[in-house]
N, C-alpha and C positions, 0 to 999 in steps of 0.2 A: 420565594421560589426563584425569580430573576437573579436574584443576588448570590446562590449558590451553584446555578449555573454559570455564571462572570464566573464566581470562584476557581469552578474546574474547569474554564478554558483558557482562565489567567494561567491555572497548575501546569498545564499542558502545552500551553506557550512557551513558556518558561522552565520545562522539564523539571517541576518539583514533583517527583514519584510518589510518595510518601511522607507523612512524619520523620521516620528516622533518615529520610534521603539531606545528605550536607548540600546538597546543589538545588537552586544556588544560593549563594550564601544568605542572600536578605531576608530567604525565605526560613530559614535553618528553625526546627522547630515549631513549623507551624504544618498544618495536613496541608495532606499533597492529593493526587489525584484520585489517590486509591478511597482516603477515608472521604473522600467529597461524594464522590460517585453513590458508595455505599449506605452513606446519610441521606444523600438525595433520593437513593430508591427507596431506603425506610419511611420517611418523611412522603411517600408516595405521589411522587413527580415521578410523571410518564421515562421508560426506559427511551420511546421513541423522541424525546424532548430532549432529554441528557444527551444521546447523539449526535441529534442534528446540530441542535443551538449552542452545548455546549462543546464535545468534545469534534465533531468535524469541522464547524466554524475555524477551533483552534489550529487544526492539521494543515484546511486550509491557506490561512495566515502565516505559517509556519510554514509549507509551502514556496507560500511567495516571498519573501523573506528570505527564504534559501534561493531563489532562481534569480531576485534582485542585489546575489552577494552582500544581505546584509546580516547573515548567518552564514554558521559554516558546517561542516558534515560533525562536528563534535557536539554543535546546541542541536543540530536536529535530530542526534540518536538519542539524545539525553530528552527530549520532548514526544518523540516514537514510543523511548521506554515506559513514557507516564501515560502515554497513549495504550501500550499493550497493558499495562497494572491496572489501567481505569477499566479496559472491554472484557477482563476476566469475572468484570458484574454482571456485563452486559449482553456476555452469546449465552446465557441461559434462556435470553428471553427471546434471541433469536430461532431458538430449536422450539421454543412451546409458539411461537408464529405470532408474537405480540409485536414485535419488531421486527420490519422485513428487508434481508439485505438484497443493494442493488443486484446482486449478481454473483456467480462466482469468476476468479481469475487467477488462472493454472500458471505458473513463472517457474521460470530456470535459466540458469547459466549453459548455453551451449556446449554438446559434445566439446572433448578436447581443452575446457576453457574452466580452472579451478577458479575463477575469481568473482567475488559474492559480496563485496559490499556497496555496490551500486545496488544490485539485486536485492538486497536486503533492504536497502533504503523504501525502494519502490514498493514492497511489501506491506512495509512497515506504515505506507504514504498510503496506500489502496486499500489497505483491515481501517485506517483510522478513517477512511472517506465512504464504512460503510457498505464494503465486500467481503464475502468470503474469500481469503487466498489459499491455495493452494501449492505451496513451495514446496516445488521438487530439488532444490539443491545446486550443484552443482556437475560439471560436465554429462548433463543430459541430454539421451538419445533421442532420435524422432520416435521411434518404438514406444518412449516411457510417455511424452507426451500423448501421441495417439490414443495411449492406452487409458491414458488419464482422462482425454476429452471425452473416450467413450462411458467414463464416469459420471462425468457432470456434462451430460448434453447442454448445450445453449453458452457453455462458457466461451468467456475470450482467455486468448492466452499471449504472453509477453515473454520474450526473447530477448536475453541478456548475450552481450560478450563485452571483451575487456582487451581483446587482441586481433590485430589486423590476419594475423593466422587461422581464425577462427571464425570468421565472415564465412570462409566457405562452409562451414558447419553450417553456421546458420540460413546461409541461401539454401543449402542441401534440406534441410530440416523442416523452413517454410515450403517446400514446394512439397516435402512428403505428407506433411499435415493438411495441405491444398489439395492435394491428392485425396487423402482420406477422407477429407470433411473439408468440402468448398465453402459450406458457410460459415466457418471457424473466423472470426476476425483476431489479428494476430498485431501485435504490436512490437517494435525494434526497439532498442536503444542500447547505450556501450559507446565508450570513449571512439573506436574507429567508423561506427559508423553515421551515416547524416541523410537526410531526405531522399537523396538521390538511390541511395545502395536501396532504401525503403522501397521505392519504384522500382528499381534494376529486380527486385526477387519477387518483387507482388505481394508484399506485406500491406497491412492496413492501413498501418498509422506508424510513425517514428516520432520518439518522446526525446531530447534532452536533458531530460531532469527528475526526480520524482514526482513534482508538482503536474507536469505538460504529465506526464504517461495515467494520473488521474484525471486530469480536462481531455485525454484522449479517451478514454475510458467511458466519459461522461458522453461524450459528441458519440461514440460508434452505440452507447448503449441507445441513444437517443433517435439513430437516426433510421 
């Protein structure tokens, strides 16, 4: 049982998707994340075990590894993708309530602001640590989010931008969402902004990274 969870979070470290996945190359031919996953629920190893131990552990490492530049944004999409192919076993069992996720977390690219692969990252970093997300895209209103909170009560939600033009969006946006729902905790992050802008608008938390916006996640979920 031990040894085929190693397996899929060795696959997942290492972005081997699949059998037919060429990446990376040492692994070429051999099952990837998908048929690990799969054999392991057959074989009937708990869904909540495969999560934890093996495929979040992986996310996590994966993670830090990208925040200590020893990875770069091309292994961590190629480790996200064996990470989404592995959890298409897994949110079955999230909906019948065998598996319980931490929460859910609403994200988008602020009004004004088409750019989505940061956002995508952090997505892709917070479904494999074991959240529901909820991606509304790209240049999103306060309107959509609002709308969205009043969907999933209790969620946090995360604010993307990619341009110093588009901070005002987001200061605008946090205060509309503080407006609607004071106990929405709300997270920043995006190349222009840093700690300080986080305070200047009365946001929750600021992330730098995909990694930091799931330790943020964990600390607000926690406290």
């Amino acid at each position: 049982m031990e040894k085929i969870i190693e397996q899929i979070a060795h696959c997942i470290e290492f972005g081997k998707i699949d059998k037919n996945s060429p990446f990376p190359p040492d692994m070429k031919g051999q099952d990837g994340a998908d048929e690990l996953v799969k054999s392991a629920l057959d074989s009937g190893i708990k869904p909540s075990e495969i999560l934890s131990d093996g495929m979040i552990a992986a996310m996590e490492k994966v993670g830090n590894k990208f925040t200590q530049n020893k990875i770069f944004v091309p292994q961590m999409l190629m480790s996200a993708k064996a990470m989404s192919k592995a959890m298409l076993h897994i949110k079955p069992y999230f909906q019948d309530g065998s598996v319980q996720q931490k929460g859910t977390f609403v994200i988008g690219t602020v009004s004004g602001d088409l750019h989505d692969i940061g956002k995508n990252l952090v997505s892709m970093m917070v479904e494999g640590n074991g959240w529901n997300v909820v991606d509304l895209g790209v240049d999103v209103s306060a309107e959509s989010f609002i709308e969205t909170i009043k969907q999933y009560p209790g969620c946090f939600v995360g604010l993307s931008a990619l341009l110093t033009t588009t901070m005002v969006s987001m200061e605008k946006i946090v205060g509309e969402i503080k407006a609607a729902s004071p106990d929405t905790k709300i997270i920043i992050g995006g190349a222009p902004v840093n700690q300080e802008f986080c305070e200047k608008i009365s946001a929750d938390a600021y992330s730098p990274d995909p990694q930091g916006a799931v330790s943020s996640l964990n600390k607000l979920l926690a406290a």
